[in-house]
matplotlib code that plots the C-alpha trace (Angstrom):
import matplotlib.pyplot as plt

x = [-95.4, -98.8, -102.1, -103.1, -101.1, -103.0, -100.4, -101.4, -104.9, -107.7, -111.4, -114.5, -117.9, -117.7, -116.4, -116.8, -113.6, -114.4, -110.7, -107.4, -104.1, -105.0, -101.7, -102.1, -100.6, -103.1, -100.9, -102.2, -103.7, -104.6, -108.1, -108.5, -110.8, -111.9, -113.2, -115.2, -117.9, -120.8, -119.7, -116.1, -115.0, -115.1, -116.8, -115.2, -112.1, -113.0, -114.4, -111.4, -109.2, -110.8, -110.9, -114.6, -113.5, -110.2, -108.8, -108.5, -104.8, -102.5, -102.5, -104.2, -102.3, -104.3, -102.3, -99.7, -102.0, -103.8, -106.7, -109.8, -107.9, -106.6, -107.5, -107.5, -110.4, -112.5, -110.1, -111.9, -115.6, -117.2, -120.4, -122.0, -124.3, -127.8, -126.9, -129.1, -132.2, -131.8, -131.6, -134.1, -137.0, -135.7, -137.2, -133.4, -132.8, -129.7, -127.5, -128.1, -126.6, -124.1, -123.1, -123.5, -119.7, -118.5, -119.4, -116.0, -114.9, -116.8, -116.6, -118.7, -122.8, -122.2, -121.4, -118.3, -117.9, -115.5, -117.8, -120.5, -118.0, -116.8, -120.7, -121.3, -117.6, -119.0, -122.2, -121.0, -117.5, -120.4, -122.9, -125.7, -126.1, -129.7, -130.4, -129.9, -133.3, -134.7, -135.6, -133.4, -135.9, -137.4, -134.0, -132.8, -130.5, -127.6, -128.3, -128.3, -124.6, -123.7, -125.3, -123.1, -119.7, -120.4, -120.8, -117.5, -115.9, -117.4, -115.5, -112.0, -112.2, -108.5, -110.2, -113.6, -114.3, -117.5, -119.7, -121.3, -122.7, -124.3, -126.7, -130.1, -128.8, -129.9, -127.1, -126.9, -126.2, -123.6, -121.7, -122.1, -121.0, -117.7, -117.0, -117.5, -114.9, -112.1, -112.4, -111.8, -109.4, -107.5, -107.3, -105.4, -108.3, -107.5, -110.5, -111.4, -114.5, -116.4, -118.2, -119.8, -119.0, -116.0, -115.6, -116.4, -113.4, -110.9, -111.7, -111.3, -109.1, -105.4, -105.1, -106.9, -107.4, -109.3, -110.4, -112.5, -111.2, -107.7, -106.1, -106.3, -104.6, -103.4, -102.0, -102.2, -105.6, -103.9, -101.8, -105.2, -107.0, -104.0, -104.5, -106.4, -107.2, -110.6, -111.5, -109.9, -111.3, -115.3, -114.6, -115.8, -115.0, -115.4, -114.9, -114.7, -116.7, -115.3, -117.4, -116.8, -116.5]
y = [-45.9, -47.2, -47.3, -45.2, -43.5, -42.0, -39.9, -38.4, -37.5, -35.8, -34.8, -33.1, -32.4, -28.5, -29.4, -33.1, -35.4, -38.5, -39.1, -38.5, -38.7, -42.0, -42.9, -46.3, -47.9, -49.6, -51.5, -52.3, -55.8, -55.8, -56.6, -54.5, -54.7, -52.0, -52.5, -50.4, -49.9, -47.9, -44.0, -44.9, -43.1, -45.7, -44.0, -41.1, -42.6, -43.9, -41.0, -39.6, -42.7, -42.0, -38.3, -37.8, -35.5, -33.3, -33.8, -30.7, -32.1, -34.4, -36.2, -38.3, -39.8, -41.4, -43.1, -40.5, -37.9, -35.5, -37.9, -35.1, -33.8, -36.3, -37.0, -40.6, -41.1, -42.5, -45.8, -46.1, -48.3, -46.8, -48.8, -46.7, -47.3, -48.8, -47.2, -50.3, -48.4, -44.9, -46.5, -49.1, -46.4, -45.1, -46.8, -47.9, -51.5, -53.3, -53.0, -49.0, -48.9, -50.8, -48.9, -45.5, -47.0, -46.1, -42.6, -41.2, -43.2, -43.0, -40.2, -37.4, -38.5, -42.1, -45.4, -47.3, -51.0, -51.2, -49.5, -52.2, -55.3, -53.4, -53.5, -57.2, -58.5, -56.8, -58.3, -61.5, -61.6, -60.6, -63.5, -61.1, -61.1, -63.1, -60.0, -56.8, -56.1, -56.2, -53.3, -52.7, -52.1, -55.7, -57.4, -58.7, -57.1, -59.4, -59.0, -55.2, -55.0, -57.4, -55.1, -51.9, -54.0, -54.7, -51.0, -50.4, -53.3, -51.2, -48.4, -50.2, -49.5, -51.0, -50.0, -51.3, -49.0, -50.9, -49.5, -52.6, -54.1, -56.7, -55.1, -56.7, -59.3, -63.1, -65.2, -67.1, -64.0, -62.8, -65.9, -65.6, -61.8, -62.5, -65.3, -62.8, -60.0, -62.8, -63.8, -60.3, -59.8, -62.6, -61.1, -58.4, -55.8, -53.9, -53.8, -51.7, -53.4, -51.5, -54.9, -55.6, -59.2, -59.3, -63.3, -62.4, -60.0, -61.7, -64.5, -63.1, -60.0, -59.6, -56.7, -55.6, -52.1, -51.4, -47.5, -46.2, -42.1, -43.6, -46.3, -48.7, -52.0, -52.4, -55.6, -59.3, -60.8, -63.8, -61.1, -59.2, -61.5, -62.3, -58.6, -56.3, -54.4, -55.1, -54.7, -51.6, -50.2, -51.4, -50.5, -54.1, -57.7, -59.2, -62.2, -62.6, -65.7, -67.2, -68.7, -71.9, -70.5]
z = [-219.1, -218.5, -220.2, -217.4, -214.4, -211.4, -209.7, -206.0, -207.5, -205.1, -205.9, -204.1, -204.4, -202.9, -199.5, -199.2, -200.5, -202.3, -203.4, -201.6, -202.7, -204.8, -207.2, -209.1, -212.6, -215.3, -217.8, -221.0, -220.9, -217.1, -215.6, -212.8, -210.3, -208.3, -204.9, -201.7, -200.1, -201.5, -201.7, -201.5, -204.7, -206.9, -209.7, -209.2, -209.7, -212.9, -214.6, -213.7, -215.0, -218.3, -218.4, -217.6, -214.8, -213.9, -210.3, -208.5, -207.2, -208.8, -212.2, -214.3, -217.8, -220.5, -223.2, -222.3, -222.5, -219.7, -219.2, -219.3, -222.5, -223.9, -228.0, -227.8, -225.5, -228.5, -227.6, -224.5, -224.0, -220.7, -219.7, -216.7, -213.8, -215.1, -218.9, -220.2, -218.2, -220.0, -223.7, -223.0, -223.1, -226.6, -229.7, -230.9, -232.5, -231.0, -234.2, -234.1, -230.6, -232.0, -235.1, -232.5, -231.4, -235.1, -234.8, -234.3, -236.9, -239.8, -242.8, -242.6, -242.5, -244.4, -243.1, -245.0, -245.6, -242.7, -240.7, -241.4, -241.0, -237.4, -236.2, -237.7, -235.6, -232.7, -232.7, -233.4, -231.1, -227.5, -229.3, -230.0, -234.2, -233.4, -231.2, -234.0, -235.5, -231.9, -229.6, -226.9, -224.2, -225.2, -224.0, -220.8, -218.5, -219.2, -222.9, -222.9, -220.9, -223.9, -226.3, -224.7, -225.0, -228.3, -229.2, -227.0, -229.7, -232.4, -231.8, -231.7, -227.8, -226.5, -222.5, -221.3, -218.0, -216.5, -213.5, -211.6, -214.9, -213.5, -211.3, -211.4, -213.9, -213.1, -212.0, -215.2, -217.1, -215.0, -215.0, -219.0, -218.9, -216.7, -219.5, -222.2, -220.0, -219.3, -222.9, -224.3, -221.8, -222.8, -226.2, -225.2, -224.3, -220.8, -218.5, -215.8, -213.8, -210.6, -209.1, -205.7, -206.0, -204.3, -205.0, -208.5, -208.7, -207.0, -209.7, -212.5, -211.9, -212.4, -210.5, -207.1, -206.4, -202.9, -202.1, -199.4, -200.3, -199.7, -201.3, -199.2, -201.6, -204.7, -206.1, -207.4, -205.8, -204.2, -202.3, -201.3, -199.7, -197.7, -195.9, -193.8, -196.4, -197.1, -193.2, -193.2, -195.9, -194.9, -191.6, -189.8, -190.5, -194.2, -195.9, -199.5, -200.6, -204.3, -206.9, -208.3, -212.2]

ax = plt.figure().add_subplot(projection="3d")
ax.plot(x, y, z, "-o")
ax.set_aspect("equal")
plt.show()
């Protein structure tokens, strides 16, 4: 069984589908990449990977479970679209965003000694610990995606599920930040990554997934860019340029 299963799943907005009979495996430890044009489903399709939403056909399994009621979704890290924007306007410190990730976990209204050491690993594992005491709306866009996957490590999160993180980040951030995601990957952490870079995908991912409503691909990268499937799916010619990481 998978970390996730996606079995002949629809979804749409009143009248208007934005996923159709989409079935697709996430094992635990993969780095999947998923792929489309803007208003494709993509985000659809991960909130309902990860239980945010029910489909209105077909199934979704979360560690075994119904994903939209499954108990175990406190094992799951989701960094949404522009999430840094919202919490940037709050007068929050980077460790208390941090320390929001042991919410589930701690005992009723205090903070334990494993709590503490689970916010100072995170901050330390995503290279932040200089960054606590400051304000979260002071940082920079690259620093704040770090800042979210840290609370995501907090919470003992064995799924990142990341929404084009690296809009409006420099380029020498986002190369730092796809560092950061093969690195945790590598230690056994399955991720789930939305990205417009389709270079940047193709790189670093171990699986491809490519949806425009339909499932258009899903494989090993090398195998992707070998097919149609991303002409198909954007409707025109496209190229996928890779970067030298």
């Amino acid at each position: 069984m998978g970390l996730i299963e996606v079995q002949n799943v629809s979804f749409a907005y009143s009248d208007r589908p934005v996923v159709d009979d989409v079935s697709l495996t996430v094992e635990a430890g993969e780095f999947l990449g998923l792929v489309g044009p803007n208003g494709s489903g993509k985000t659809t399709l991960l909130e309902l990977m990860i239980g945010l939403r029910k489909p209105d056909r077909g199934s979704v399994r979360l560690f075994g479970e119904p994903a939209h009621a499954s108990a175990e979704r406190d094992r799951v890290g989701f960094v949404p679209q522009n999430v840094g924007d919202t919490t940037g306007e709050m007068p929050v410190t980077v460790r208390e965003v941090v320390r929001m990730g042991r919410y589930p976990h701690r005992l009723i209204g205090r903070f334990r000694d494993a709590d503490r050491t689970a916010v100072t690993d995170a901050l330390r594992r995503v290279d932040i610990t200089d960054l606590a005491d400051r304000r979260v709306g002071r940082l920079s866009g690259g620093q704040r995606q770090r800042v979210f996957i840290a609370r995501a490590l907090a919470a003992d999160a064995d799924l990142l599920a990341l929404d084009e993180p690296t809009v409006g980040v420099d380029a020498e951030s986002r190369e730092a930040f796809y560092t950061l995601l093969q690195e945790l990957n590598d230690e056994g952490i399955t991720i789930i990554l939305i990205e417009h870079d389709i270079g940047v995908v193709t790189t670093h991912a171990s699986e491809i997934a490519c949806l425009n409503r339909e499932l258009f691909f899903h494989g090993d990268p090398e195998a992707f860019v070998e097919t149609n499937a991303l002409a198909d799916a954007y409707g025109g010619t496209q190229s996928i340029v890779h970067h030298d990481h």
